[in-house]
C-alpha positions as CSV (number, residue, x, y, z in Angstrom):
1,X,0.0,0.0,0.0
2,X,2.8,2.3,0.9
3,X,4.3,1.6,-2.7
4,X,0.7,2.2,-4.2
5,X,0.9,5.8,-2.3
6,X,4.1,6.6,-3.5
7,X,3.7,5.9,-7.2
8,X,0.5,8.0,-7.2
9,X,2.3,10.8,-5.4
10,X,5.3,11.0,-8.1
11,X,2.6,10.4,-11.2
12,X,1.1,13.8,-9.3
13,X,3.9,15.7,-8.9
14,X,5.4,14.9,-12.5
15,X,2.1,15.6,-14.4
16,X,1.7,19.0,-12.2
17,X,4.7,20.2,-13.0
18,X,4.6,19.0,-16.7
19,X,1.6,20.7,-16.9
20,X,2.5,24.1,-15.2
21,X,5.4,24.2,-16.9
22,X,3.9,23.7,-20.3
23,X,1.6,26.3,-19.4
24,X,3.9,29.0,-19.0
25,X,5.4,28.0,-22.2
26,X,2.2,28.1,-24.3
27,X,0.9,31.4,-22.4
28,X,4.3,33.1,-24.0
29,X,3.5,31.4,-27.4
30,X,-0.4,32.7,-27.0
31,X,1.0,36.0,-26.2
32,X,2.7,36.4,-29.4
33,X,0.6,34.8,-31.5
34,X,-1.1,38.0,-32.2
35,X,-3.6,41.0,-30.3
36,X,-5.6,39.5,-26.5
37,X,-8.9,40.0,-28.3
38,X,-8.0,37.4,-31.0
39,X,-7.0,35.5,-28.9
40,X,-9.9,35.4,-26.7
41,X,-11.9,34.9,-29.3
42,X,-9.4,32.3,-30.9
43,X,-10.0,30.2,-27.8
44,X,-13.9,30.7,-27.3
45,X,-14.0,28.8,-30.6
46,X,-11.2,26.3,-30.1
47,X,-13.5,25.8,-26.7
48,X,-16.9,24.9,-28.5
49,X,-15.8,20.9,-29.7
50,X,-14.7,20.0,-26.6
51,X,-17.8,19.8,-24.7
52,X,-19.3,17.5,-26.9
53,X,-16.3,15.4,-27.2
54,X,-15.7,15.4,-23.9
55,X,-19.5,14.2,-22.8
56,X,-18.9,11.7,-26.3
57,X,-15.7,10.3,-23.7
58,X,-17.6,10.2,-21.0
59,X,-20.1,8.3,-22.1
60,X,-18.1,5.5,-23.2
61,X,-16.7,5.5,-19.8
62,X,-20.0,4.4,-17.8
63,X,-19.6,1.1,-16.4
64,X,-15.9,1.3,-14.4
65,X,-15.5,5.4,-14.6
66,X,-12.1,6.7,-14.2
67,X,-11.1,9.1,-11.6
68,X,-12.6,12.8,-12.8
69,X,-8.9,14.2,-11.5
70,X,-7.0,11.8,-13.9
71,X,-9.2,12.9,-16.7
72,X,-8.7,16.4,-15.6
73,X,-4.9,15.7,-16.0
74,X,-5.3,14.4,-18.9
75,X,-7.1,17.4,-20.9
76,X,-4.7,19.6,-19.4
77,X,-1.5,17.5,-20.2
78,X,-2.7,17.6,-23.9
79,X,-3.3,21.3,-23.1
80,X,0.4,22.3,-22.1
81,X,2.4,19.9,-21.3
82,X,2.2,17.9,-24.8
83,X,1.6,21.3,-26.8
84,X,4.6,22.8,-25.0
85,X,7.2,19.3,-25.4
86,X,6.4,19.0,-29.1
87,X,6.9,22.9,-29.9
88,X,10.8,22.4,-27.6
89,X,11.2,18.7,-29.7
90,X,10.4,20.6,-33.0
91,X,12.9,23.2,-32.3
92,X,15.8,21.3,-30.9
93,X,15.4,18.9,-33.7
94,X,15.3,22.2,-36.4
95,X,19.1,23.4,-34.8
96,X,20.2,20.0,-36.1
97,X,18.6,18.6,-39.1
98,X,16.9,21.8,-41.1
99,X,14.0,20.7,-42.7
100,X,11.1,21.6,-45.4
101,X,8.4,23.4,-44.2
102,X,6.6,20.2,-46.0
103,X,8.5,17.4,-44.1
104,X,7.9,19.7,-40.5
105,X,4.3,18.7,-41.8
106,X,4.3,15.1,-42.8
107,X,7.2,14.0,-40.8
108,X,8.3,16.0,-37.8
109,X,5.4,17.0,-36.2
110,X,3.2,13.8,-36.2
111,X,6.6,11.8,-34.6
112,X,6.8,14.7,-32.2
113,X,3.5,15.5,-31.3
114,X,2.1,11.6,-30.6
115,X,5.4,11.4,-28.8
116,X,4.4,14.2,-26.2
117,X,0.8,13.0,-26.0
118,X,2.0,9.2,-25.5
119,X,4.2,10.4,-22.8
120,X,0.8,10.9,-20.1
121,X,0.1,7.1,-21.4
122,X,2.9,5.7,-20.5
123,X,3.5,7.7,-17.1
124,X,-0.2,6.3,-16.2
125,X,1.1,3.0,-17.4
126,X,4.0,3.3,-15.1
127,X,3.0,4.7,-12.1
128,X,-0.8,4.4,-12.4
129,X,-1.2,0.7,-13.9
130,X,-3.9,-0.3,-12.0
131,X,-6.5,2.4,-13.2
132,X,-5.6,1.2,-16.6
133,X,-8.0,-2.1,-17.0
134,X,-8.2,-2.6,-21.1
135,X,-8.5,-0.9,-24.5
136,X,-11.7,1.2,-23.7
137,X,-9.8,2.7,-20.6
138,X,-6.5,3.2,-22.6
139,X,-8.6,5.4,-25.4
140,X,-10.5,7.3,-23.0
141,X,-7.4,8.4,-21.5
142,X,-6.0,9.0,-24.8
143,X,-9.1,11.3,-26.1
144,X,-9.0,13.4,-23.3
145,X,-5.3,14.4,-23.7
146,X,-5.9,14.3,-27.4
147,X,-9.1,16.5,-26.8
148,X,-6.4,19.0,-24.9
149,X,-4.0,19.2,-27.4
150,X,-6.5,20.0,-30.0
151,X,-7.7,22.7,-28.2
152,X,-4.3,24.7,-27.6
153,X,-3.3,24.0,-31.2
154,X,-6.8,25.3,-32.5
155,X,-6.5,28.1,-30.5
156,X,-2.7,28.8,-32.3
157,X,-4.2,28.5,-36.0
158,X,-7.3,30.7,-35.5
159,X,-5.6,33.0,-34.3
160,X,-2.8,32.8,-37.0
161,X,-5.6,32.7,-39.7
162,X,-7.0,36.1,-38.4
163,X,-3.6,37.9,-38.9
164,X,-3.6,35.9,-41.9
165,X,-0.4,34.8,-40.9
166,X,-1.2,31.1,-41.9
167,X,-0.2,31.1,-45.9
168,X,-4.0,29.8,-46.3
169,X,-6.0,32.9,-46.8
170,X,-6.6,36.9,-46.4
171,X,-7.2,36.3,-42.6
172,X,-9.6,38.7,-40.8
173,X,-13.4,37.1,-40.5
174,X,-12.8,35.1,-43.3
175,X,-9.9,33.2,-42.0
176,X,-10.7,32.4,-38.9
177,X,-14.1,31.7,-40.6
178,X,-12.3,29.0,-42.9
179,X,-10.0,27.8,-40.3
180,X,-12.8,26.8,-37.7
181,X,-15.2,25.3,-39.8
182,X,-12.4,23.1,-41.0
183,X,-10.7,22.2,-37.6
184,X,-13.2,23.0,-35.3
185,X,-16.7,21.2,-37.5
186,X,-15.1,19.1,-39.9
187,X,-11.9,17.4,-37.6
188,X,-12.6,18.0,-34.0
189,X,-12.3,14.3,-34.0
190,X,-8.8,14.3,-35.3
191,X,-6.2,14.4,-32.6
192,X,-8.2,12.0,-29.9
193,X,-8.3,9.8,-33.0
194,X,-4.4,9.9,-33.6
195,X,-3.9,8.9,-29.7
196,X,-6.2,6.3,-29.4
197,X,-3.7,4.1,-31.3
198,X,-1.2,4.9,-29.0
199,X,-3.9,4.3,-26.1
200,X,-4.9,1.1,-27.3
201,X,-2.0,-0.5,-27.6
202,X,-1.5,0.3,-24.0
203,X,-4.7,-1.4,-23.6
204,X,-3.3,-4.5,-25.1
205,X,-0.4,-4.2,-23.1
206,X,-2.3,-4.0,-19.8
207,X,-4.4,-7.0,-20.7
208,X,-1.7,-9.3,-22.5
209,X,0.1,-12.1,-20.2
210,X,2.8,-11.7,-23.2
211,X,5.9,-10.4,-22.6
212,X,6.7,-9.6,-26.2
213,X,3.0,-8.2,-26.1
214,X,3.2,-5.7,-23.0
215,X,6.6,-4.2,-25.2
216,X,5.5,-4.2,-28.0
217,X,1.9,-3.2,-28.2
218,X,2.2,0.5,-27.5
219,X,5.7,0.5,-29.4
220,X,3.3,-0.4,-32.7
221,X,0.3,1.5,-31.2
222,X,2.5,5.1,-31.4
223,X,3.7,3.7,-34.7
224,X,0.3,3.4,-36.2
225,X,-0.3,7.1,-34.7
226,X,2.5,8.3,-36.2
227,X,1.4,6.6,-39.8
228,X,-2.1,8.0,-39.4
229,X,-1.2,11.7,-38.1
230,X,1.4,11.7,-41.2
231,X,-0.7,10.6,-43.4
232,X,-3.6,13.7,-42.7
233,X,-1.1,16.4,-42.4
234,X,0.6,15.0,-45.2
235,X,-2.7,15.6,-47.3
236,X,-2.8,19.0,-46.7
237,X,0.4,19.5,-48.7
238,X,-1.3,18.7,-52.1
239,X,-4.2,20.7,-51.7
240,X,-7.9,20.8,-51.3
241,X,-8.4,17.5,-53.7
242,X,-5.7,15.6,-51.6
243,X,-7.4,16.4,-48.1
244,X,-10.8,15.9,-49.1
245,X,-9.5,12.2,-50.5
246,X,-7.5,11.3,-47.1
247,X,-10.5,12.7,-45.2
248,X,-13.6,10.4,-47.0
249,X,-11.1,7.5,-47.6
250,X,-8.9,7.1,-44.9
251,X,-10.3,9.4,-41.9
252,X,-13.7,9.0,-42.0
253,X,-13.8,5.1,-41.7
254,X,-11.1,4.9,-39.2
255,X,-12.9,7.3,-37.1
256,X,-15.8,4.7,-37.5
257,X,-13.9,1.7,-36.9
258,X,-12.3,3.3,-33.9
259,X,-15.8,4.3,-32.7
260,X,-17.4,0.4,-33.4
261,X,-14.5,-0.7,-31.7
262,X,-15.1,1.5,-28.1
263,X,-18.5,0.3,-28.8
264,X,-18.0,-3.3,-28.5
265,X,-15.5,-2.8,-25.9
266,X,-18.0,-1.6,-23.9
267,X,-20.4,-4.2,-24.3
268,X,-17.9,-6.7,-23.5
269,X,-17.1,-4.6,-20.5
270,X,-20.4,-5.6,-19.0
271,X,-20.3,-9.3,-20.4
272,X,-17.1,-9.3,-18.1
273,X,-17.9,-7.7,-15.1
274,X,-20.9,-9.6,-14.7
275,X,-19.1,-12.7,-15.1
276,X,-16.7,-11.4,-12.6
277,X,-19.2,-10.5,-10.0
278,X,-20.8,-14.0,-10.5
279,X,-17.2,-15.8,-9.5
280,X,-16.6,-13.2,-6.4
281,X,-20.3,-14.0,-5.4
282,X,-19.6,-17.9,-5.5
283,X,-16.7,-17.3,-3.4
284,X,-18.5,-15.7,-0.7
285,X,-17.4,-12.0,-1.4
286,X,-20.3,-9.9,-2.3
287,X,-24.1,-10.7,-2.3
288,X,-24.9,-12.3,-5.6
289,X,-28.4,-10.6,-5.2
290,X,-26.9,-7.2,-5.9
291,X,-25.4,-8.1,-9.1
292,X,-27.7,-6.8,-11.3
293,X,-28.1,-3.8,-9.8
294,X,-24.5,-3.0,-11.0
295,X,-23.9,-4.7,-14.1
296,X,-26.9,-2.8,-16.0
297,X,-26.5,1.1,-16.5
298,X,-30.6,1.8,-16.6
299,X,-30.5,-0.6,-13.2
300,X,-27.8,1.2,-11.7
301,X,-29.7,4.6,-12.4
302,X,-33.0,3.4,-10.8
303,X,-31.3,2.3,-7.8
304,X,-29.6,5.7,-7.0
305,X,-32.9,7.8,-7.8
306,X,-34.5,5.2,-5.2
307,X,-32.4,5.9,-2.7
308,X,-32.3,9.3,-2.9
309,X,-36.0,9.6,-3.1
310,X,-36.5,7.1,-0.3
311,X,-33.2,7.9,2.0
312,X,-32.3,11.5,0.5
313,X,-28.6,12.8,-0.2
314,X,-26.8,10.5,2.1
315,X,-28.2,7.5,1.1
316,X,-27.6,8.4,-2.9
317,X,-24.0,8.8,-2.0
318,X,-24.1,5.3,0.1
319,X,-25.8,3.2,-3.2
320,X,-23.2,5.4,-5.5
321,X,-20.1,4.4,-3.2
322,X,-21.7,0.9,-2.5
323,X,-22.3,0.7,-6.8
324,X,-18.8,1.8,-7.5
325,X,-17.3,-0.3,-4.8
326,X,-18.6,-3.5,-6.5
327,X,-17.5,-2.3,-9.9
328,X,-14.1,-1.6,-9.0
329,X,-14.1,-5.1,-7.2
330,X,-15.3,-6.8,-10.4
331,X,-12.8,-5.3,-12.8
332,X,-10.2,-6.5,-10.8
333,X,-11.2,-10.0,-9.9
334,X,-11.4,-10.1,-13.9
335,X,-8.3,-9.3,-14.0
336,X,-6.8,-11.7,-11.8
337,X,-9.3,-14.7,-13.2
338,X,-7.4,-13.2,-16.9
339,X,-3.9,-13.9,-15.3
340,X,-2.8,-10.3,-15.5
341,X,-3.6,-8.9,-12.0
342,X,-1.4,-5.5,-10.6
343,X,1.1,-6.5,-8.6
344,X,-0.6,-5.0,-5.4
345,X,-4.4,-6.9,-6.5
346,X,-4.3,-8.9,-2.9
347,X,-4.1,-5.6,-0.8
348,X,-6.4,-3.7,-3.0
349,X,-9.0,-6.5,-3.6
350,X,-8.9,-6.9,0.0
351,X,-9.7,-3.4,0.4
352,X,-12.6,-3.2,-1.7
353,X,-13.9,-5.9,-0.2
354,X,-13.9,-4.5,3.1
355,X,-15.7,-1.0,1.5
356,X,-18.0,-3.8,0.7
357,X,-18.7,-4.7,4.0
358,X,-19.1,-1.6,5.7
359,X,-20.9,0.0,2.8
360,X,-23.5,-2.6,2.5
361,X,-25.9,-2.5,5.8
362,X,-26.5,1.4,4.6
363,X,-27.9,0.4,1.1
364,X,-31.4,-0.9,-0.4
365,X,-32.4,-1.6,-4.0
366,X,-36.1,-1.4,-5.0
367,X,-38.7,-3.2,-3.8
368,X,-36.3,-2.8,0.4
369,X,-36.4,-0.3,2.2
370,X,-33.1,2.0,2.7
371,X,-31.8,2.0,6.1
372,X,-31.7,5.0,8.2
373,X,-28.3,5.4,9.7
């Protein structure tokens, strides 16, 4: 447990500092990158796709949802921190091997960029393993810093395209006009969809009993990143015709497959958990009566309304902790009945059992009547 502590203590203090860092760097960028007014309103229009991509995330997240303050970290370390390492990686690199404006494009920025938005991946990976349960985690994670990034770089290129500054038009309304509907309407999608390569080979990783699997896996997911953010900027270079092509042939149907994949992941989430729960219940560690109540999203919904509406505040929070409890519980027996546990699954299996325990005599489904405490 004391290990446990300590490796969630340095993940903190390395992302915080990645991320104030980065901050400072991109406020200096921001500040040069042309008048306050533009960019305040270069951001309030970078600002409007992540709300829906964010709930879009969020959704998919239902049945074991990840800490808010890790996803928090993670829209702000695609933010700064990313933003900030790729714009230092792009420079360094520059003093040594001059390059094309055109292979910046294609080449160095899709290596550099996935590189600084991998790097939250594999620091969760490292320090934070156990909140990392399959693919479906590993792209969440990756859409929200994805989702951050997008935003900081938007904000860069509108306000570039109003001072026209952006060799793509007279700037001014039109500009920014032109630049948002084509970032901001037509590719919101694009960075979180870059990442998720990167977040689902972690996934694999996570779930593989392979060694050659755990190394490998995000090695080819950042690969396949890299390949895919090439290939769109890379379009760009030959002009509308070649963008429009990448964007029906290529973009559009990965963004589908990657969505039919979180899809399915999610529905196997629930196949699994329930299975999970049965096997804990057989063992004697939860009530297999409750089951239900936890595996099913509509179930788990009418049992916190009815607690609320029969037991008030306190006994919402008591079904919601009791709920999450038994999720938590489930995704980690899974784990262990998969043969790829975290190395500390005996003291923390042990501890949501006892949560369990203590949680339980405070809850009542519908149809029992919630306990006064």
């Amino acid at each position: 447990m004391q290990g446990r502590r300590l490796d969630s203590r340095s993940f903190t203090v390395v992302a915080t500092v990645a991320v104030a860092g980065g901050a400072l760097v991109m406020l200096v960028v921001l500040a040069l990158s042309g008048a306050p007014a533009v960019t305040l309103l270069a951001t309030a229009l970078a600002a409007l796709p992540v709300v829906p991509l964010v709930a879009a995330y969020l959704w998919l997240d239902r049945y074991e949802p990840e800490p808010r303050t890790l996803l928090v970290q993670a829209l702000l370390w695609g933010a700064f921190a990313s933003t900030a390492i790729a714009i230092v990686l792009g420079g360094v690199g520059g003093l040594f091997v001059p390059v094309r404006d055109e292979v910046s494009l294609a080449v160095v920025a899709p290596v550099t960029e996935e590189a600084a938005k991998g790097l939250f991946l594999v620091l969760l990976l490292w320090w934070r393993r156990h909140e990392i349960d399959g693919v479906l985690d590993g792209i969440v994670y990756a859409g929200m810093v994805g989702i951050g990034f997008a935003f900081t770089e938007n904000v860069l290129y509108l306000s570039a395209a109003w001072n026209g500054s952006d060799s793509m038009g007279p700037g001014g309304l039109v500009g920014i006009t032109s630049t948002f509907v084509l970032r901001c309407v037509f590719s919101p999608f694009a960075h979180p969809l870059f990442t998720a390569f990167t977040g689902i080979g972690i996934g694999l990783a996570v779930g593989s009993r392979s060694t050659s699997v755990r190394m490998l896996a995000p090695l080819g997911g950042y690969l396949v990143a890299v390949l895919a953010h090439a290939t769109w900027n890379g379009s760009t270079i030959f002009g509308t015709a070649g963008f429009a092509g990448v964007y029906v042939v290529l973009m559009l149907p990965a963004l589908g497959g990657l969505t039919a994949l979180a899809l399915w992941a999610r529905r196997s989430e629930a196949t699994m958990l329930t299975a999970a729960l049965h096997d804990a219940a057989a063992r004697g560690l939860i009530p297999a009566t409750d089951i239900p109540w936890v595996v099913d999203l509509r179930a788990r919904r009418a049992a916190r309304r009815h607690a609320r509406l029969a037991g008030g505040p306190a006994a919402a929070r008591a079904m919601g902790d009791y709920q999450q409890a038994l999720v938590e519980l489930g995704f980690l027996h899974s784990r262990l009945l998969r043969g790829t546990p975290p190395p500390d699954w005996q003291a923390r299996g042990a501890a949501h059992v006892e949560r369990v325990r203590v949680v339980r005599p405070y809850v009542a489904f519908p149809g029992q009547v919630v306990p006064t405490a």
